[in-house]
KOLMIDO-481761 format. One record per residue: x, y, z of N, C-alpha, C in turn. Coordinates in steps of 0.1 Angstrom, whole numbers, plus 2048, in hexadecimal, padded with zeros to 3 digits. Each point is the difference from the previous one (the first is absolute). Example, Ala and Ser with C-alpha at 12.3 -4.5 7.8 and 13.67 -1.06 7.14 Angstrom:
# residues 2
(node (884; 7C7; 84E); (7F7; 80C; 800); (809; 80C; 800)) (node (7FC; 80B; 7F9); (809; 80B; 800); (7F8; 80B; 808)) 
***
This chain:
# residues 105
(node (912; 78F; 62F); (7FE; 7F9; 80D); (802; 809; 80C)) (node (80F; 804; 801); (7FE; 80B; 804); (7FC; 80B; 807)) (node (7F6; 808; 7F4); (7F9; 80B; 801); (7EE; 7F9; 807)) (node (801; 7F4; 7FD); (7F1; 7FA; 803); (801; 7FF; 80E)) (node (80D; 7FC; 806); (807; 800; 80F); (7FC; 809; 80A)) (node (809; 80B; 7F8); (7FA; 80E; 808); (7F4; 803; 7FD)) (node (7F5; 803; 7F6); (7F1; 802; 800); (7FA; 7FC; 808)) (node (801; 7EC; 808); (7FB; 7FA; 806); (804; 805; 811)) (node (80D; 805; 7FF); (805; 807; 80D); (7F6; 80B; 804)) (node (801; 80B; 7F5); (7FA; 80B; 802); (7EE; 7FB; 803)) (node (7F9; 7FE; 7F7); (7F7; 7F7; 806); (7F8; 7FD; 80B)) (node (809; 7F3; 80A); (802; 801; 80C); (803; 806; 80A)) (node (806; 80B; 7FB); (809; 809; 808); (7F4; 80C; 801)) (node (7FA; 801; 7F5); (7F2; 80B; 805); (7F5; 7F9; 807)) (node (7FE; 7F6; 7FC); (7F0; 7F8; 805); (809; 7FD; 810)) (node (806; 800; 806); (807; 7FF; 80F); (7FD; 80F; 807)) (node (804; 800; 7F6); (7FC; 819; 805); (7F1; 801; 802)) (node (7FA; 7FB; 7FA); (7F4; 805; 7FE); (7F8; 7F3; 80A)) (node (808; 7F8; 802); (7F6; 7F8; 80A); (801; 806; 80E)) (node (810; 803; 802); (806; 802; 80D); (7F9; 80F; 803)) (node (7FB; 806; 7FA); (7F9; 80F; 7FF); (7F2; 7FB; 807)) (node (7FB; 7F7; 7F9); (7F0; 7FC; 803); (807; 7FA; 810)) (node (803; 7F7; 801); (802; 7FA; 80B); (800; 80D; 80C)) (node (80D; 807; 7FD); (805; 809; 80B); (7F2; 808; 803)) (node (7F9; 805; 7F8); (7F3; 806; 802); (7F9; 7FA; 803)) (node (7FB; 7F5; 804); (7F7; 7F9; 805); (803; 7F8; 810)) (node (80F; 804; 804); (805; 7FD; 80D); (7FC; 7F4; 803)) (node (801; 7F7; 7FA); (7FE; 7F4; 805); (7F6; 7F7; 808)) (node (7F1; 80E; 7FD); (7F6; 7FD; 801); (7F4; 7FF; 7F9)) (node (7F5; 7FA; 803); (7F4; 7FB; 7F8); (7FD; 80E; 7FB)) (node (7F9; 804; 7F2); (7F9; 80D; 801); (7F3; 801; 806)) (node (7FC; 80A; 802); (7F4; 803; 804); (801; 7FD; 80E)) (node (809; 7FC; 80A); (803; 7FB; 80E); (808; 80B; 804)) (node (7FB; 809; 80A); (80A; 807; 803); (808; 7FA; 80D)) (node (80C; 800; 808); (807; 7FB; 808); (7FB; 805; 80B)) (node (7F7; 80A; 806); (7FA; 804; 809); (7F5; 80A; 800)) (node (7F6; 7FF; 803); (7F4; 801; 7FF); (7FF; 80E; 80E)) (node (802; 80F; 7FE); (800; 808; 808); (7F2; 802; 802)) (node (7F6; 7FE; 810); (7F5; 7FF; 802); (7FE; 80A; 80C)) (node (808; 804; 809); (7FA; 806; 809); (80A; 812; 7FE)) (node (7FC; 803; 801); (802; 814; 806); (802; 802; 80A)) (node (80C; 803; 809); (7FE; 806; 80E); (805; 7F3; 808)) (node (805; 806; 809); (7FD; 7F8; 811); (7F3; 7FC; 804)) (node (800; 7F3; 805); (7F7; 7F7; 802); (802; 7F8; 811)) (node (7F7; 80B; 805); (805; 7FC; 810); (7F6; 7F6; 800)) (node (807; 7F4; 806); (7FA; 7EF; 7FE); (7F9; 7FE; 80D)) (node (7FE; 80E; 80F); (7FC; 7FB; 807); (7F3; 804; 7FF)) (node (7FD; 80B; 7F6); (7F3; 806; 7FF); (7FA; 7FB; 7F2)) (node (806; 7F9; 7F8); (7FA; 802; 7F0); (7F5; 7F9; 7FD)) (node (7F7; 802; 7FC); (7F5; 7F7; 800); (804; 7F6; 7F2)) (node (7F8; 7F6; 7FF); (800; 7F7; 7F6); (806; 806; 7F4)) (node (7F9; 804; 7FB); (806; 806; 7F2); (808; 80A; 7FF)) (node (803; 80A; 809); (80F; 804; 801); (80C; 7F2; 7FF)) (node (7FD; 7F8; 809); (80B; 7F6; 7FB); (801; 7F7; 7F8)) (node (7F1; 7FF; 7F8); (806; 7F8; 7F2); (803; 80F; 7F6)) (node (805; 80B; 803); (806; 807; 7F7); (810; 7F9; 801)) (node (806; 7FD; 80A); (80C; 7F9; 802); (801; 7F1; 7F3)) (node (80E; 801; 7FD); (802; 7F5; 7F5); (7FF; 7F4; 803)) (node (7FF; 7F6; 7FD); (7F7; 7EF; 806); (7FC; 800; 808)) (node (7F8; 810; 803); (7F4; 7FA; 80F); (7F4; 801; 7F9)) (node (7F7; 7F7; 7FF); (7F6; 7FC; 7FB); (7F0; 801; 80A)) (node (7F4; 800; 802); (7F6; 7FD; 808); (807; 7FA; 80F)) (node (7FF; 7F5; 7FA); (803; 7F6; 80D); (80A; 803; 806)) (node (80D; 801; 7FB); (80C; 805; 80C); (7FC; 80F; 804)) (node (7F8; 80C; 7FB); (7FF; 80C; 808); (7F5; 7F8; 80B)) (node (7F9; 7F6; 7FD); (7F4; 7FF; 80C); (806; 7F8; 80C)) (node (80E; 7F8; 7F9); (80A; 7F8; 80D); (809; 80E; 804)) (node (803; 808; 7FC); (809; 808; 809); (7F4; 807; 807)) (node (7F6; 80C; 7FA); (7F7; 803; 80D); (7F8; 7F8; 80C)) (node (802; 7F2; 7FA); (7FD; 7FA; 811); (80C; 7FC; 806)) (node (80C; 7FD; 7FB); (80D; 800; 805); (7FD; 80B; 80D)) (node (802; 80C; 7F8); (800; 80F; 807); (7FA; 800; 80C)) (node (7F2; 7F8; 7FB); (7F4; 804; 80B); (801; 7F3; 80C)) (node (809; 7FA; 7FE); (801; 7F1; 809); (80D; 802; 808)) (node (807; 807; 7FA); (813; 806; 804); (7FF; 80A; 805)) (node (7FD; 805; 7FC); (7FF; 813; 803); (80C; 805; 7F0)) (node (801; 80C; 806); (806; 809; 7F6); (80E; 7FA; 7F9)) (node (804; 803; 7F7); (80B; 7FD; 7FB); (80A; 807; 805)) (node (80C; 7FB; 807); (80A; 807; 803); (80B; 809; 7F5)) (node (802; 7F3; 7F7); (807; 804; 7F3); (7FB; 7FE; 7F6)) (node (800; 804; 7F6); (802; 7FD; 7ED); (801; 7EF; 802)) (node (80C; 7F8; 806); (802; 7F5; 7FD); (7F6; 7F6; 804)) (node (7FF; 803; 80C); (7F9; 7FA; 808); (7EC; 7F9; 7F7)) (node (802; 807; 7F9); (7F5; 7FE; 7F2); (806; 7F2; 7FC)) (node (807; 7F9; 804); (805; 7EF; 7FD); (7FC; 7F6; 806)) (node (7FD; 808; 80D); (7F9; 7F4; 805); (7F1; 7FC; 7FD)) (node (7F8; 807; 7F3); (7F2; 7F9; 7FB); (806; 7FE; 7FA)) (node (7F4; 7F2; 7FC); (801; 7F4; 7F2); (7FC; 807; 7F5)) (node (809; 800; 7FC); (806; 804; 7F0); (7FE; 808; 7FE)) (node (809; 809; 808); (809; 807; 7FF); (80F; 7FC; 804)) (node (809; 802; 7F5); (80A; 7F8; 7FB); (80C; 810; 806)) (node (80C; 7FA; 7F9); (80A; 809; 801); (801; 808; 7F7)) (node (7FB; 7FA; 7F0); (7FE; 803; 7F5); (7F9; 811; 7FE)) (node (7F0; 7FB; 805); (7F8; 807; 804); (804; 80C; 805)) (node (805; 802; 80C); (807; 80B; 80D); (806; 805; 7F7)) (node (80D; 7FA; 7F6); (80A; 805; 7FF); (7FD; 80A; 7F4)) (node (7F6; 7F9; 7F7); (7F7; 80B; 7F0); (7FB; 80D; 80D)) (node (7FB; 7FF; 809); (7FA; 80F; 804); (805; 804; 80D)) (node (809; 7FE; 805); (808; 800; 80C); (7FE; 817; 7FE)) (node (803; 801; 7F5); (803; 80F; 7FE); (7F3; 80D; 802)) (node (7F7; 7F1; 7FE); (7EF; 80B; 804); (7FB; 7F8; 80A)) (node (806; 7F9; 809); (7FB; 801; 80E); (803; 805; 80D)) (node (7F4; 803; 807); (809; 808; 808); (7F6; 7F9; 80D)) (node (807; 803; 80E); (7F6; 7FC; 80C); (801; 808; 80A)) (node (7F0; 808; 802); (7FF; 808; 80D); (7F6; 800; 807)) 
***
């Protein structure tokens, strides 16, 4: 009884190793989904970029590059990086995934 005790321990005690291995390797995310999706190269000055320079930027899609270049063209130039918050949808979220490749001159 016993020896059947500990076999059942031992057991358990690997299939926990071997899950917590799979787990820890898969970070606690879906596969095939990476956590961030790197799209653009370079500084991206938002007062000049045309359309598709800024859907190189991460959740800027068609329509928010076509709401920030009339933003631009209705505002004038962008003062700052942040200042990219005041168009619709563009979030904080947004700014804050590419804050590092924008630049304004």
């Amino acid at each position: 009884m016993r020896a059947m005790r500990g076999i059942g321990v031992l057991v358990l005690a690997a299939w926990g190793a071997v899950a917590g291995q799979a787990w820890a390797g898969s970070e606690g995310k879906p596969e095939g989904k990476p956590a961030r999706v790197e799209r653009a190269e370079g500084r991206i000055n938002i007062n000049q970029a045309s359309k598709a320079e800024l859907m190189k930027l991460i959740g800027v899609g068609a329509g928010t590059a076509e709401r920030i270049i009339a933003y631009r063209e209705a505002h004038g130039p962008f003062k700052r990086a942040q200042d990219l918050q005041k168009v619709e949808g563009v979030g904080k979220g947004v700014l804050e995934k590419n804050l590092d490749r924008l630049t304004v001159k």
